[in-house]
N, C-alpha and C positions, 0 to 999 in steps of 0.2 A: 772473698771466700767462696768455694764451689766444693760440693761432694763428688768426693771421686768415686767408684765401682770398681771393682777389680777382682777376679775370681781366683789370683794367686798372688804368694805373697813376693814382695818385690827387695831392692836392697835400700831403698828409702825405709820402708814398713820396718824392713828389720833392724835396723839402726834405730828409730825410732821406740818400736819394742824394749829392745837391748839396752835404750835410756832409760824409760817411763816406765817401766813394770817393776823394776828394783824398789824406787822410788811410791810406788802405789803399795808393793808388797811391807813395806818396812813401815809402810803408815797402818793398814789394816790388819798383818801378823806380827807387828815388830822386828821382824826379819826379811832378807832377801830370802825367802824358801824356793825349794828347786817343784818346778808347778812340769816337771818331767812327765811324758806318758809311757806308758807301754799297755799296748793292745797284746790281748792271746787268744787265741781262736781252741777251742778242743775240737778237734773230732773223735768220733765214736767211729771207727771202721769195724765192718764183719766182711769176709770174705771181698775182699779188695776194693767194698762200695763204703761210704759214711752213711751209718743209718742214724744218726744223733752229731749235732755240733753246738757248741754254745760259745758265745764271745762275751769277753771281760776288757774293758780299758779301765786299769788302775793309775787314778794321779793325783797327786795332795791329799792320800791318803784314805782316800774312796775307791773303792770298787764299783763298777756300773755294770750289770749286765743286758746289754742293749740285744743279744738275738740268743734266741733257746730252742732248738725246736728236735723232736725226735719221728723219724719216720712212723705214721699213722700206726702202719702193719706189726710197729716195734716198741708200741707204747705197752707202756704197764708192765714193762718187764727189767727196769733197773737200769734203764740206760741212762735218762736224764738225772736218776741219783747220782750215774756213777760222775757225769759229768758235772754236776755240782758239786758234789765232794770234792775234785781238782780245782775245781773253781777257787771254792775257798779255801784252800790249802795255798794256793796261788796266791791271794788277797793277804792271808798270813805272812808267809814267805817276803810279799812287798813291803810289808808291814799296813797293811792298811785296817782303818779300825771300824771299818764297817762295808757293807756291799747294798747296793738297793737297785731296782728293778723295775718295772712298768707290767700290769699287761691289765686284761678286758675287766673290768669289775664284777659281770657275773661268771668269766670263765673257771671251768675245771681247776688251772693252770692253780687257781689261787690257794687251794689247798693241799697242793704239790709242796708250794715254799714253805706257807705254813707249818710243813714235816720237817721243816732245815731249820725251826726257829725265827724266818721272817715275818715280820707283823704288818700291817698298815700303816702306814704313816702319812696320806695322803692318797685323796681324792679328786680324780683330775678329771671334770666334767666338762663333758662336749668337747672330748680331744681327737684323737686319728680317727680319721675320716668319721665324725662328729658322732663318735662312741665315749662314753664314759670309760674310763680308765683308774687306778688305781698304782699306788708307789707302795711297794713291799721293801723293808729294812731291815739287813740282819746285821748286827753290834757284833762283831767278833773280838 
């Protein structure tokens, strides 16, 4: 036996996959469930620049919002509401029944979601780049 590496996936892996995950799925959901993704990126454009964008990958019924970010000069003025509002209208729409999130544990950021109904649900010490972090979850 040897470990292999490989930075893409090959047609061994995927036959492989295409065996063993049915098989793993039906054991810990009782089903073959479809574990499908789809990524969506918002942007926020004014005048043909994006001053606001946020990204969502919705799969097995979770939302993840993995990047959020609104230009410095644009903050405080409804951008990043508007783009989380689509967010979870999005997350809706997939049917997903809940969205959660990451960011600094003492940032601003955190009483932004807060206003959306996200809570804390986690505490994630000594994470990016050996900052405390925090997991925000909103139940839609």
């Amino acid at each position: 036996m040897k470990i292999q590496i490989t930075t893409k996936t090959n047609l061994k892996l995927k036959n492989f996959n295409k065996k063993e995950w049915p098989i793993a799925n039906i054991e810990h959901f009782g089903s073959n469930v479809d574990w499908k993704t789809k990524n969506y990126i918002l942007n926020c454009i004014e005048k043909n620049k994006i001053i606001g964008t946020l990204g969502i990958r919705i799969e097995g019924g979770v939302g993840y919002i993995g990047t959020m970010i609104v230009a410095k000069t644009k903050q405080g003025k409804g951008i990043g509401g508007k783009l989380m509002d689509k967010a979870i209208v999005i997350a809706k729409k997939e049917k997903a029944h809940k969205i959660y999130l990451q960011t600094g544990k003492d940032w601003k950021s955190i009483q932004f979601y807060k206003k959306f109904g996200y809570k804390i649900t986690a505490e994630l010490k000594n994470h990016y780049f050996h900052k405390n972090f925090v997991e925000l979850t909103l139940y839609i």
